[in-house]
C-alpha positions in Angstrom: 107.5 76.9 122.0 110.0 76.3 119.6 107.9 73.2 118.0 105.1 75.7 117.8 106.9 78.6 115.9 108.1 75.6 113.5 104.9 74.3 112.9 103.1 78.1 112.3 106.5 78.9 109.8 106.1 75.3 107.6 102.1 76.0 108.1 102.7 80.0 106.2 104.5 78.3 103.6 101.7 75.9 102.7 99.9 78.5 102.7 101.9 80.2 100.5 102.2 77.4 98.0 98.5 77.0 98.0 97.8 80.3 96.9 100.8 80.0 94.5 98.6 77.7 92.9 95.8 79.2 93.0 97.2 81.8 91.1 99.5 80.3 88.7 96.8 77.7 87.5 93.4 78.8 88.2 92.7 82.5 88.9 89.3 81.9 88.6 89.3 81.2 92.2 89.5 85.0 92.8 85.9 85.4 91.9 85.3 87.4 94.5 87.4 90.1 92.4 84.8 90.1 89.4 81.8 90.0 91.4 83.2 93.4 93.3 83.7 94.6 90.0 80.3 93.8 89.4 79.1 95.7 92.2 81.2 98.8 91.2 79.5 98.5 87.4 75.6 98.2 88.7 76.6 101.2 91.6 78.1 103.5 88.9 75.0 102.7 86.5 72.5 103.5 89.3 74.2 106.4 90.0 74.2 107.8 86.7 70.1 106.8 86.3 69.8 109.1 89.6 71.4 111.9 88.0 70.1 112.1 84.7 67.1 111.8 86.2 64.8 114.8 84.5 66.2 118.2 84.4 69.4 118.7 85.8 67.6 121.9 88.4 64.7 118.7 89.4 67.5 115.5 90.5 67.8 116.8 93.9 64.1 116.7 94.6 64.0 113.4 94.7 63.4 112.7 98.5 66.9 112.0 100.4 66.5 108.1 100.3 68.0 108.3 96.7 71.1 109.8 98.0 72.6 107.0 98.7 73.1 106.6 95.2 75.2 109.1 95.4 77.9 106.3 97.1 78.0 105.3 93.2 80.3 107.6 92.4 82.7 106.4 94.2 82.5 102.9 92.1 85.7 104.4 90.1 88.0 104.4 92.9 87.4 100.8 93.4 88.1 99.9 89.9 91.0 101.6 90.2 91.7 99.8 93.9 90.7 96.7 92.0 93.5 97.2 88.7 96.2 97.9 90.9 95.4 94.2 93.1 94.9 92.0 89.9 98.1 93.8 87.8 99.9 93.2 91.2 99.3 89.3 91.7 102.1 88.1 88.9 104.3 90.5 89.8 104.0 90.0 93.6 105.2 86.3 92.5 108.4 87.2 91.2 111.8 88.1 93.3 112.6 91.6 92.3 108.7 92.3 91.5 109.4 92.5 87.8 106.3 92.9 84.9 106.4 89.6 82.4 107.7 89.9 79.5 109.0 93.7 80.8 107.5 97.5 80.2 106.9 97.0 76.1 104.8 93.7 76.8 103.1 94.7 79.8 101.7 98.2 78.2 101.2 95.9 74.9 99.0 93.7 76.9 97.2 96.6 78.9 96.3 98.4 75.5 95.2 95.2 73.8 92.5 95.0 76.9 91.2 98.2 77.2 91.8 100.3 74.3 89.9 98.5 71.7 86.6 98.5 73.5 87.2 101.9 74.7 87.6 103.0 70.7 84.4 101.0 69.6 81.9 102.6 71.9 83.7 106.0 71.2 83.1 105.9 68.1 80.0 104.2 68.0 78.4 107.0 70.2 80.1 109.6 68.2 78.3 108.6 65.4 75.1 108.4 67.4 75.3 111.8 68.6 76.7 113.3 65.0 73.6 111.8 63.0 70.8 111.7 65.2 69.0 114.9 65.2 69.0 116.7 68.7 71.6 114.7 70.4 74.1 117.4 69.9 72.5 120.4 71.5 71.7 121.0 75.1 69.0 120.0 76.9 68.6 121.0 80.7 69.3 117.4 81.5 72.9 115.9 82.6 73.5 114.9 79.3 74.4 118.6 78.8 78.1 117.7 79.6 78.8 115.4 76.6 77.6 117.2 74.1 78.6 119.9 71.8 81.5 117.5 70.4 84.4 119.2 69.6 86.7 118.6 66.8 89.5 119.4 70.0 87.1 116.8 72.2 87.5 114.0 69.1 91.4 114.5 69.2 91.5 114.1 72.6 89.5 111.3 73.1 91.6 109.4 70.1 94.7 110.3 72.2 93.6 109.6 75.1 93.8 113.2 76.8 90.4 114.1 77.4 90.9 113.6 81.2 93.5 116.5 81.2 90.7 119.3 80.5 87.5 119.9 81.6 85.8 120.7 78.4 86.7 117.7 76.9 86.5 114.9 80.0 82.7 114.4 79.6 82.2 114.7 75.8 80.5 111.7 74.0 80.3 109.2 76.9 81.3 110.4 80.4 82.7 107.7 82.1 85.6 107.4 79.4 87.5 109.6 81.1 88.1 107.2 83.7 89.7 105.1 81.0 92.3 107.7 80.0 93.3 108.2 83.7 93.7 104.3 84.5 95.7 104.4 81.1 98.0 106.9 82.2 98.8 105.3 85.8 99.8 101.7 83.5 102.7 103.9 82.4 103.7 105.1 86.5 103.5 101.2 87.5 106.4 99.7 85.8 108.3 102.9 85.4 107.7 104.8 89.2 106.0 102.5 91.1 107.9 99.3 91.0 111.4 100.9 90.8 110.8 102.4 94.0 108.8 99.1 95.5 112.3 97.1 94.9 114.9 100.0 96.4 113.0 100.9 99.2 109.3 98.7 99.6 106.4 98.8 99.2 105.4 101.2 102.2 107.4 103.8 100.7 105.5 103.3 97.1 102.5 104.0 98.7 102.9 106.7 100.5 104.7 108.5 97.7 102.2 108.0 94.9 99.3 109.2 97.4 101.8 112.2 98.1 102.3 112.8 94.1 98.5 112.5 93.5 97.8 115.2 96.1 100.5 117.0 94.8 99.3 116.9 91.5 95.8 118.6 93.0 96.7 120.9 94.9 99.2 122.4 92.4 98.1 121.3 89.3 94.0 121.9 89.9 93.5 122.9 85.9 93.8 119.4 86.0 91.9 118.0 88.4 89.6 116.0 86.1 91.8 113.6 85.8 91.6 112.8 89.2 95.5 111.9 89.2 95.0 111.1 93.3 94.1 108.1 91.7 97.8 106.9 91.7 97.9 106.6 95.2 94.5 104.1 94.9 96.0 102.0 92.0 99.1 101.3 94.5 96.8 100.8 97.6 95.6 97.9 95.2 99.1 97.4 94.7 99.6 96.7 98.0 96.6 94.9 98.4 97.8 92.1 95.8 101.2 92.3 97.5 100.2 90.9 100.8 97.9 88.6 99.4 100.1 86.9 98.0 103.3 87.1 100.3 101.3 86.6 103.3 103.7 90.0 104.9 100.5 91.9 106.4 97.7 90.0 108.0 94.2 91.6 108.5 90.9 91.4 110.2 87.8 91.6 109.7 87.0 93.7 112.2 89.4 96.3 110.9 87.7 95.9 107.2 84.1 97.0 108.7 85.5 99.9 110.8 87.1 100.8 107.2 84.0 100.6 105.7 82.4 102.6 107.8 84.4 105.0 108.4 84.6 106.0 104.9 80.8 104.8 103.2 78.5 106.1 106.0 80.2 109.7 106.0 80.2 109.8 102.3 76.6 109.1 101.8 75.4 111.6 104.6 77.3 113.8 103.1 78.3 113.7 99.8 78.4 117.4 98.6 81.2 117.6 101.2 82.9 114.8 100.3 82.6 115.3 97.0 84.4 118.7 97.2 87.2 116.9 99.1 87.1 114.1 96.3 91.1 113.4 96.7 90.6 112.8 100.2 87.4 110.9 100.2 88.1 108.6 97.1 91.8 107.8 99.0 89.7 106.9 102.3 87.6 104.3 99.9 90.3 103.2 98.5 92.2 102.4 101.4 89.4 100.6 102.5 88.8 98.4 99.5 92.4 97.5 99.5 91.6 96.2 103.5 88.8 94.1 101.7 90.7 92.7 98.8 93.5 91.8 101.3 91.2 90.3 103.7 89.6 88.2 101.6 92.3 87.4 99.7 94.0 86.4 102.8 90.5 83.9 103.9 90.8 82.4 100.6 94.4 81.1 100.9 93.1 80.1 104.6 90.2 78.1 103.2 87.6 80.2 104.4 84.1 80.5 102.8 83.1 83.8 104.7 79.6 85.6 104.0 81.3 88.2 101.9 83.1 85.4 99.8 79.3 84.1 99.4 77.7 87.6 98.2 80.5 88.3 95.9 81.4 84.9 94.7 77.4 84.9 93.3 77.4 83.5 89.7 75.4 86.0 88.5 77.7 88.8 89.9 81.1 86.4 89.1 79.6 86.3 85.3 78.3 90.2 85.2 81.6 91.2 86.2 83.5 89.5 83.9 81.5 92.2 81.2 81.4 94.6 83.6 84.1 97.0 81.9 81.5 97.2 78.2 78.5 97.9 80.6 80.7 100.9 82.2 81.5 102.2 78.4 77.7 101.8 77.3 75.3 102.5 79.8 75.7 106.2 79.9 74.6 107.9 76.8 71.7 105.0 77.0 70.5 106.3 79.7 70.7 109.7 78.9 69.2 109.4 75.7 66.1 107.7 77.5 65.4 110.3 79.7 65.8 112.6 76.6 63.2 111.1 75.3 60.9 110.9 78.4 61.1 114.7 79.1 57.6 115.8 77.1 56.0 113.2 79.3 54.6 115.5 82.0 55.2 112.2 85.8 56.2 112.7 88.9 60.0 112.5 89.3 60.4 109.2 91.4 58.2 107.7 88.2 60.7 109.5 85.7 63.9 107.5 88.1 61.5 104.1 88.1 61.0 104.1 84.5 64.8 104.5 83.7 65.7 102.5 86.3 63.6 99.6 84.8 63.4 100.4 81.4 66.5 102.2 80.6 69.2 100.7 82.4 68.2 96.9 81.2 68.4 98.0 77.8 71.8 99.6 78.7 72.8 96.1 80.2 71.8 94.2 77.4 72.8 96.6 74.7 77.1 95.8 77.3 76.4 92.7 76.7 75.7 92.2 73.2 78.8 95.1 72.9 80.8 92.4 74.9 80.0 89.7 73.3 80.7 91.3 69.9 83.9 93.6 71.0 85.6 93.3 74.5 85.2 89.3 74.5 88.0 89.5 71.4 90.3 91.3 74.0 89.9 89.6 77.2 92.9 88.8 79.5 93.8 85.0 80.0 92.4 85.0 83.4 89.3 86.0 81.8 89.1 83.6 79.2 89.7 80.7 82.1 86.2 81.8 83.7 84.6 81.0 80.4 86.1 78.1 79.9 85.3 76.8 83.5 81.9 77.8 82.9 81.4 80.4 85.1 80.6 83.4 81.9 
C-alpha cells in the first residue's frame, strides 16, 4: 500500500512537470482553448443573424427550431470563463500566485491586446454610421439599439464606460460592451482577486466575487448592463486554470455532461426565463465551462486524446479562434446593415435568416479576417504568435 501511494505521488508530479512544460514552452498545446473560443464567436454571430432577422416585431415568428440560437447569447460568459483560465495559467505557476512583471505590466499587456482592436473597429463603424446616409436613424429592426450616436455614447465608448448605462452599451457596435466589462474585471484580478486567493484560497475567491457580482445586481440594477456577475465567471475560469495546472481538484466527465445539461438544455427551452434571471443563468454556464476547461485540461496533462479534444482541437476551429476576438468586434453592424438593406425585398422570414446567414455573415467573417490580419494580428499575445509560427494560423 505504501509502494502504491509512492508510486501515484512521484506519478502527480510527472504529471505536473509535463504540463509545466507544456505551458512554459509550447502553449499551443491548449488548442482546445481557441477552438472553444471559436465556438463562442460562430454561436454569438449566429445569434445575432437570428435577431436581426427582419423587423424587430417578425424575429419570433420564426418557427421554434431557431431558438436554439438563442443559446448564443450566452457565448459571452464563456469568453469571459475562458479569460479568467488562460490569465490564470502563468500565474497558477508561481508560489504566491503573483502576475509577471506585477499590476503596471500586466494591465500594460492586457490593454496592448484588446484595446487597439477594440478602438479600430469603433471608430471605423462610427464613421460608417456618421457618413452613410440612413444608418443613423431607426429602422424597426435590432439595429435600432446602436444607433442615434451620442456625443455622451462617443465619450463613453473612448473611456471605456458605455457598459455602465443603458443608453450608451449598444451604440455603434453592440457587442463592445462586453469589452469594457472584461476590461474592468483585468483591474479586480490583480488587485481583489489574487490578494484574497493567497490569504485565504482560491475557494474563498470564488465565492466572494460571485457574491460581489450578485451584489452588484441586486443593488446596483441601474447598472446591470454591465453584467458585473461576470466577476464571479472570470474567477470560475480562474479556478479553472488553477487546478489545471496544480493538479489540486480532479474532475470527470461524467460530472462535465451533467453540467452541461443542467445548465444548456434549460436555457434553450426557455430562454426568456433565463434570460430575465441572466446573473443566475450565465453563473450556471459558467460554472460549467470552467468543469470543461478543467476537465480537459486535466486529460491533456494525462495524455488523453478524448472526442471533445478532437472537435475542438479541429484546425479550422484552432485557426478561427485565434481571430475569433476581430470577428466578435465586426460581425455585428455587418449584419445589421445587410438586413437593412434586405428589408424592401418583400420573402418569407426563414429566406430573410438564410440569406444572412449565407450571405451576410461570410462577408462579416471575411471582412474579421482581413480586420485581423490588418489590426489585432499587430497585438497578439505571445502564445498567439507561437500558433502562427507552428503553423497552426
Amino acid at each position: 500500500m505504501k509502494h502504491r501511494n509512492s508510486s501515484q505521488s512521484v506519478l502527480a508530479c510527472s504529471r505536473r512537470a509535463n504540463f509545466s512544460i507544456v505551458l512554459t514552452g509550447n502553449r499551443a498545446q491548449f488548442k482546445f482553448a481557441d477552438g472553444l473560443r471559436a465556438v463562442a464567436a460562430i454561436g454569438v454571430a449566429l445569434f445575432h443573424t437570428y435577431t436581426y432577422t427582419g423587423l424587430s416585431e417578425q424575429n419570433q415568428q420564426l418557427p421554434v427550431f431557431f431558438k436554439i440560437l438563442n443559446l448564443g447569447d450566452f457565448a459571452v460568459a464563456v469568453f469571459i470563463v475562458l479569460s479568467g483560465f488562460v490569465l490564470m495559467l502563468p500565474v497558477a505557476r508561481t508560489a504566491r500566485f503573483t502576475v509577471r512583471g506585477g499590476i503596471g505590466q500586466f494591465l500594460t499587456r492586457r490593454a496592448r491586446r484588446i484595446l487597439p482592436p477594440y478602438y479600430a473597429a469603433i471608430v471605423a463603424f462610427l464613421i460608417a454610421i456618421l457618413i452613410i446616409p440612413g444608418l443613423n436613424e431607426k429602422t424597426g429592426t435590432a439595429w435600432d439599439s446602436k444607433v442615434p450616436v451620442s456625443i455622451d455614447g462617443i465619450i463613453s465608448h473612448a473611456l471605456m464606460l458605455h457598459n455602465l448605462s443603458p443608453t450608451w452599451v449598444y451604440q455603434i457596435d453592440g457587442p463592445a460592451w462586453s469589452v469594457a466589462t472584461e476590461w474592468q474585471i483585468y483591474f479586480a484580478m490583480p488587485l481583489l482577486l489574487l490578494p484574497v486567493w493567497r490569504h485565504f484560497g482560491g475557494r474563498v475567491a470564488v465565492v466572494l466575487a460571485i457574491l460581489i457580482g450578485w451584489a452588484v445586481h441586486f443593488l446596483l440594477p441601474q447598472v446591470d448592463a454591465a453584467h458585473y456577475w461576470f466577476l464571479g465567471l472570470f474567477a470560475l475560469g480562474m479556478a479553472a486554470g488553477s487546478h489545471a495546472y496544480r493538479g489540486t481538484v480532479r474532475v470527470r466527465g461524467s460530472y462535465v455532461v451533467a453540467a452541461m445539461l443542467v445548465t444548456l438544455l434549460p436555457a434553450a427551452a426557455a430562454f426568456g426565463a433565463m434570460h430575465r434571471f441572466a446573473w443566475l443563468s450565465e453563473t450556471a454556464v459558467g460554472a460549467a465551462v470552467a468543469l470543461l476547461l478543467t476537465w480537459l485540461a486535466q486529460r491533456t496533462v494525462d495524455g488523453e486524446q478524448t472526442r471533445v479534444h478532437r472537435m475542438l482541437e479541429w484546425r479550422p476551429l484552432v485557426q478561427a479562434g485565434n481571430w475569433s476576438y476581430s470577428l466578435y468586434l465586426i460581425h455585428s453592424p455587418i449584419i445589421g446593415i445587410t438586413n437593412m438593406i434586405l428589408l424592401p425585398i418583400h420573402m418569407p422570414l426563414v429566406v430573410r435568416f438564410a440569406l444572412l446567414a449565407c450571405i451576410a455573415l461570410p462577408i462579416a467573417g471575411l471582412a474579421s479576417y482581413a480586420f485581423h490580419c490588418l489590426v489585432e494580428r499587430r497585438f497578439m499575445t505571445s502564445h498567439q504568435q507561437s500558433l502562427r509560427t507552428a503553423g497552426h494560423v
